[in-house]
C-alpha positions as CSV (number, residue, x, y, z in Angstrom):
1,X,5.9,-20.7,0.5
2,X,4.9,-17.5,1.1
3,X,7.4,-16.7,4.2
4,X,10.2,-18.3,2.3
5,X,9.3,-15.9,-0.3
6,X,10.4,-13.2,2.2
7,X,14.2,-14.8,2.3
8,X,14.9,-13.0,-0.8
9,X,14.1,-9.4,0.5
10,X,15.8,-10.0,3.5
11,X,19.3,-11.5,1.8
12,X,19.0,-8.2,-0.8
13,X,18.8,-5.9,2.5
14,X,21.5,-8.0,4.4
15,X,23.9,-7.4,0.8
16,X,23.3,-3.6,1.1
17,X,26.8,-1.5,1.2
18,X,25.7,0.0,4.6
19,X,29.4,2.0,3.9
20,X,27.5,3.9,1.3
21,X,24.4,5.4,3.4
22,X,23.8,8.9,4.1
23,X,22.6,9.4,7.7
24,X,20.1,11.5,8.8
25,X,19.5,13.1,11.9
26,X,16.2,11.0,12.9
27,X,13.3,13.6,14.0
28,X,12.4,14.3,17.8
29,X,9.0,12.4,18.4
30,X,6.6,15.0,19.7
31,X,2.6,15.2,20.3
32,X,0.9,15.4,17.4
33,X,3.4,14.1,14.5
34,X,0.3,12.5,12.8
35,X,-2.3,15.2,13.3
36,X,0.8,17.0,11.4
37,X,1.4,15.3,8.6
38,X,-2.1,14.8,7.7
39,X,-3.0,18.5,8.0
40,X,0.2,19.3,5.2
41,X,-1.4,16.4,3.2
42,X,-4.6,17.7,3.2
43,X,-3.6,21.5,3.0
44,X,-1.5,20.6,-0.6
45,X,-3.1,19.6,-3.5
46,X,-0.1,17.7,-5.1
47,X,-0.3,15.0,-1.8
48,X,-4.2,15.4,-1.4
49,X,-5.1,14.4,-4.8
50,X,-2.9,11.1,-4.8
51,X,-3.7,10.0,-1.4
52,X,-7.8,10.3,-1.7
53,X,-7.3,8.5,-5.5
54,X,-5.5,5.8,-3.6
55,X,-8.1,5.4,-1.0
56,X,-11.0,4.6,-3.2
57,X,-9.0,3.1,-5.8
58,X,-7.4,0.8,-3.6
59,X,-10.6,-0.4,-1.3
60,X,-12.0,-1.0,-4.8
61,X,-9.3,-1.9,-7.7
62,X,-7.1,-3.9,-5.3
63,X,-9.1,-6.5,-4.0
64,X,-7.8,-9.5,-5.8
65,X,-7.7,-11.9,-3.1
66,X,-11.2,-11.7,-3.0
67,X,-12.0,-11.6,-6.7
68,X,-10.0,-13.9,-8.1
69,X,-11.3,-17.0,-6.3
70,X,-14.6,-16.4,-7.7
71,X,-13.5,-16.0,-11.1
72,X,-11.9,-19.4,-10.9
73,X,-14.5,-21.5,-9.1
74,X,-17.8,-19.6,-10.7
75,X,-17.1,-18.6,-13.9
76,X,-14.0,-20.7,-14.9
77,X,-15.2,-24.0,-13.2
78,X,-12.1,-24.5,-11.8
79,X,-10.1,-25.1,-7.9
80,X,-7.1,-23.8,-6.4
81,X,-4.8,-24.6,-9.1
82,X,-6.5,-22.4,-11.5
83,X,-6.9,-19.8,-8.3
84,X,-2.8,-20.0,-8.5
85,X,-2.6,-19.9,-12.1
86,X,-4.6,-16.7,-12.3
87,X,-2.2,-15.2,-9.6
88,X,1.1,-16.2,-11.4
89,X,-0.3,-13.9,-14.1
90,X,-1.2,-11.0,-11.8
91,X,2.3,-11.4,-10.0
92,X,4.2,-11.8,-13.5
93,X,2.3,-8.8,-14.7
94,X,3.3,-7.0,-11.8
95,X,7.0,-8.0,-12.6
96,X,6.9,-6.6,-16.1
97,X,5.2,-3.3,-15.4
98,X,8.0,-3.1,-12.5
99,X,10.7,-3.4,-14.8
100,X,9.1,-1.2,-18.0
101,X,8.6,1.6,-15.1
102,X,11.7,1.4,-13.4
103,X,13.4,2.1,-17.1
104,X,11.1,4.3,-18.9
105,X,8.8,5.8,-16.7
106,X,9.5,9.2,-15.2
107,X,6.5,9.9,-12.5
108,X,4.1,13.2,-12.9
109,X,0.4,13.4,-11.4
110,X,-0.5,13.2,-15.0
111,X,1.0,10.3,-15.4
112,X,-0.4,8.8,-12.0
113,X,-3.9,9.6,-13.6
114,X,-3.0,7.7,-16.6
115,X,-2.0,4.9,-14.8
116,X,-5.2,4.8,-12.9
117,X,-7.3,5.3,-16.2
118,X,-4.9,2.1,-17.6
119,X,-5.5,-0.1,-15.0
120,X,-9.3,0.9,-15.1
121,X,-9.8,-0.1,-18.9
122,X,-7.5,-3.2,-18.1
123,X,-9.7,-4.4,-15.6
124,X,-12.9,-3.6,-17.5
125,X,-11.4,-5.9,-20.7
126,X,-10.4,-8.6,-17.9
127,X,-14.0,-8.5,-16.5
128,X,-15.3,-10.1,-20.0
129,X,-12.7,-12.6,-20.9
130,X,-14.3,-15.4,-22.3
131,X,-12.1,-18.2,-21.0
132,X,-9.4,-19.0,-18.4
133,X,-6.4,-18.7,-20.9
134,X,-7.9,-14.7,-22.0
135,X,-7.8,-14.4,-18.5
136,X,-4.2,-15.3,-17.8
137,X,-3.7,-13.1,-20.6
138,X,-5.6,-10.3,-19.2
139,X,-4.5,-10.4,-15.7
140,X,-1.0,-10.1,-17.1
141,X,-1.8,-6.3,-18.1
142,X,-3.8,-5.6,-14.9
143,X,-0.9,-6.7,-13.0
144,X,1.5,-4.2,-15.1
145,X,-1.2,-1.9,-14.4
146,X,-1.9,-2.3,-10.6
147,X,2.0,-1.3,-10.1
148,X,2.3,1.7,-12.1
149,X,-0.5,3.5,-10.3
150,X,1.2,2.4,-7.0
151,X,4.6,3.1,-8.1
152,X,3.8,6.7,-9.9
153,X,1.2,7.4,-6.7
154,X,4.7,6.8,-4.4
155,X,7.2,8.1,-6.7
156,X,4.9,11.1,-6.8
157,X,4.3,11.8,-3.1
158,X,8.1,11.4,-2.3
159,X,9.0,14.2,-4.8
160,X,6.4,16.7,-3.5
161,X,6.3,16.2,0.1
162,X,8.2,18.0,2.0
163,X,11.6,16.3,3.7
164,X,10.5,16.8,6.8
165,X,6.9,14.9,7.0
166,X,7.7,13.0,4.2
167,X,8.1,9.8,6.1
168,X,4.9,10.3,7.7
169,X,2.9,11.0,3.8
170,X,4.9,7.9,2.9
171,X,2.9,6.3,5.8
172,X,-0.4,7.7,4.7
173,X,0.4,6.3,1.8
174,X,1.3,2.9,2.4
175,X,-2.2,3.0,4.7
176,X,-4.1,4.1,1.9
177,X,-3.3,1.2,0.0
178,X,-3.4,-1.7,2.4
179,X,-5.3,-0.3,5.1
180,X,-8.2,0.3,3.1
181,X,-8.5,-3.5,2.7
182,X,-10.7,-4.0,5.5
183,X,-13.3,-1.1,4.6
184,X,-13.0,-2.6,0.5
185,X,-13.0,-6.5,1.3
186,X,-16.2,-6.7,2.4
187,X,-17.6,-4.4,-0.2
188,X,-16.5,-6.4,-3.3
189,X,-17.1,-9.6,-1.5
190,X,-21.2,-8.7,-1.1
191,X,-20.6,-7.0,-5.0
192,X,-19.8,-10.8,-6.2
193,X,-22.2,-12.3,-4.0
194,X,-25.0,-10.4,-5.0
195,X,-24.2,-9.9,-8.9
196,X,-21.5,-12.6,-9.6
197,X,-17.6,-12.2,-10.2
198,X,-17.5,-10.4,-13.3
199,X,-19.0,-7.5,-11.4
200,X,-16.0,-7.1,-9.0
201,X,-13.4,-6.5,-11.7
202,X,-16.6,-4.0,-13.5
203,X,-16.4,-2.4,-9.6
204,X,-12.9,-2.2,-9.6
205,X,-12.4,-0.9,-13.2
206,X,-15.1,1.8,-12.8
207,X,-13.8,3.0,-9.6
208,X,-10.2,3.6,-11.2
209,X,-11.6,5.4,-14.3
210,X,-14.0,7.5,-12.7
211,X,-11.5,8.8,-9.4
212,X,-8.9,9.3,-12.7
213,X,-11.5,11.6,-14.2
214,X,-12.8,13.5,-10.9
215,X,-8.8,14.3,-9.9
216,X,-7.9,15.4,-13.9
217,X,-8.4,19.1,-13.4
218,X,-6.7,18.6,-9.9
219,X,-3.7,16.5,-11.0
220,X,-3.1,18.8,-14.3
221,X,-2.9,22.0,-13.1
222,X,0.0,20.4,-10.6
223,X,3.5,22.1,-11.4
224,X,5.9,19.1,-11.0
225,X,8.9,19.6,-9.2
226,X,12.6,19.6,-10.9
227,X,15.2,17.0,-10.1
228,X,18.2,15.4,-10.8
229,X,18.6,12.8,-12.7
230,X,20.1,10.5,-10.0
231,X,17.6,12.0,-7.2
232,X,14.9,10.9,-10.0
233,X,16.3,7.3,-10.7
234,X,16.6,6.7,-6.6
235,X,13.2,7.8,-6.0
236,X,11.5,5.5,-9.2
237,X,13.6,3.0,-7.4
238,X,12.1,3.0,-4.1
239,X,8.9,3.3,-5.5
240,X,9.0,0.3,-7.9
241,X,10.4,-1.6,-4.4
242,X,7.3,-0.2,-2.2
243,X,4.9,-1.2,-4.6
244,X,6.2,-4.7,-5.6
245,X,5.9,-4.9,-1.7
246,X,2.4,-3.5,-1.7
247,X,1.6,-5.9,-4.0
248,X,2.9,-8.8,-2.0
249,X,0.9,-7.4,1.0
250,X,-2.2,-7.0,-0.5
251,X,-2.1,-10.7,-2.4
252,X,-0.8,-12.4,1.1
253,X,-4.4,-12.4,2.4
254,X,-6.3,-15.6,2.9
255,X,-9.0,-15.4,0.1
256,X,-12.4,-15.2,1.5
257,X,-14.5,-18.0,0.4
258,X,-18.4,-17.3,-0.8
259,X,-20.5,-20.4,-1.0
260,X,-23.4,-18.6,-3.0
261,X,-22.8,-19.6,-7.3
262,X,-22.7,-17.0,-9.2
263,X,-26.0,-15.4,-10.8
């Protein structure tokens, strides 16, 4: 099911007026493209702030495939249908805050802070829900809230980096948020081994608030660049895209399985 899911990416791209395109001279490779683009990363605040709040919040907030296995087998008492149940709400969550984003939001580094402070509370409230239908209810806004701080982190990077390495901070990016599965997976997993499930959505909520917090001077004092309204509108667009895509990404993992009941 989930490479049939794919068919409908694929028919969208084959649908695309390719008449409509603007080329672009594609840039000569040379040594040392990726040394390059991480030093202008690192050497601007407005792309180093987002990308180090995506590394930790994504080894730590996005680890769902993990998580939500043991909230439905150890605290819910439940198998793989309520395992799928609680990831229908985390996808349709993701849908809606697609949508609401794609038509009202307008990204800033502020607002990529609030985003990561949402999610953070969101996953903090999830963390206590008393029963499998809270939960569905729950995971429905931490969806919402998982795809604004990836589509405002992308939306952001694209208007501030510069056109020339901005395909390689796009890739940065992209690493930061699944690449940093690996070093987070095994993380959380010992986090609900040791102290039960609850305490990998407390890891992950804490983790967004607190990076949010340690970035606010940083992110505020960033004078957003001014754009069109259609340059605007197409880059929201391709951010709402990359992060529905992250999100697939990140939720296509087998979940890892922990025999030890929760504490």
């Amino acid at each position: 099911m989930n490479g049939v899911s794919y068919l409908a990416a694929t028919v969208a791209l084959l649908m695309m007026r390719r008449s409509e395109f603007v080329p672009k001279a594609p840039v000569a490779k040379s040594p040392g493209q990726v040394r390059e683009g991480v030093r202008v990363v690192w050497a601007d605040p407005r792309l180093r702030t987002p990308i180090l709040m995506t590394i930790v919040i994504g080894a730590l907030a996005y680890e769902n495939q993990i998580a939500l296995p043991l909230f439905a087998k150890y605290v819910f008492g439940g198998s793989a249908g309520s395992y799928g149940l609680l990831s229908s709400a985390m996808g349709i969550g993701s849908v809606i805050g697609g949508l609401l984003i794609a038509r009202f939001g307008r990204a800033s580094h502020r607002r990529m802070g609030f985003a990561a402070l949402f999610l953070g509370v969101s996953m903090l409230i999830a963390s206590v829900m008393p029963s499998i239908g809270f939960m569905v209810i729950a995971l429905v806004v931490v969806g919402a809230g998982s795809v604004a701080f990836i589509t405002m982190g992308s939306a952001t990077l694209q208007m501030n980096a510069p056109v020339e390495v901005r395909g390689r901070v796009m890739a940065l990016y992209v690493t930061a948020i699944i690449g940093t599965t690996p070093i987070g997976g095994p993380v959380i997993g010992w986090i609900g081994q040791q102290f039960g499930a609850r305490a990998t959505f407390v890891t992950g909520g804490m983790a967004c608030i607190l990076t949010a917090l340690a970035a606010w001077r940083s992110l505020a004092r960033v004078t957003e660049p001014v754009l069109s309204d259609v340059e605007d509108a197409a880059i929201e667009k391709r951010a709402v895209i990359a992060a529905e895509d992250a999100e697939s990404d990140k939720s296509s993992a087998m979940p890892r399985h922990i025999s030890t009941p929760e504490p």
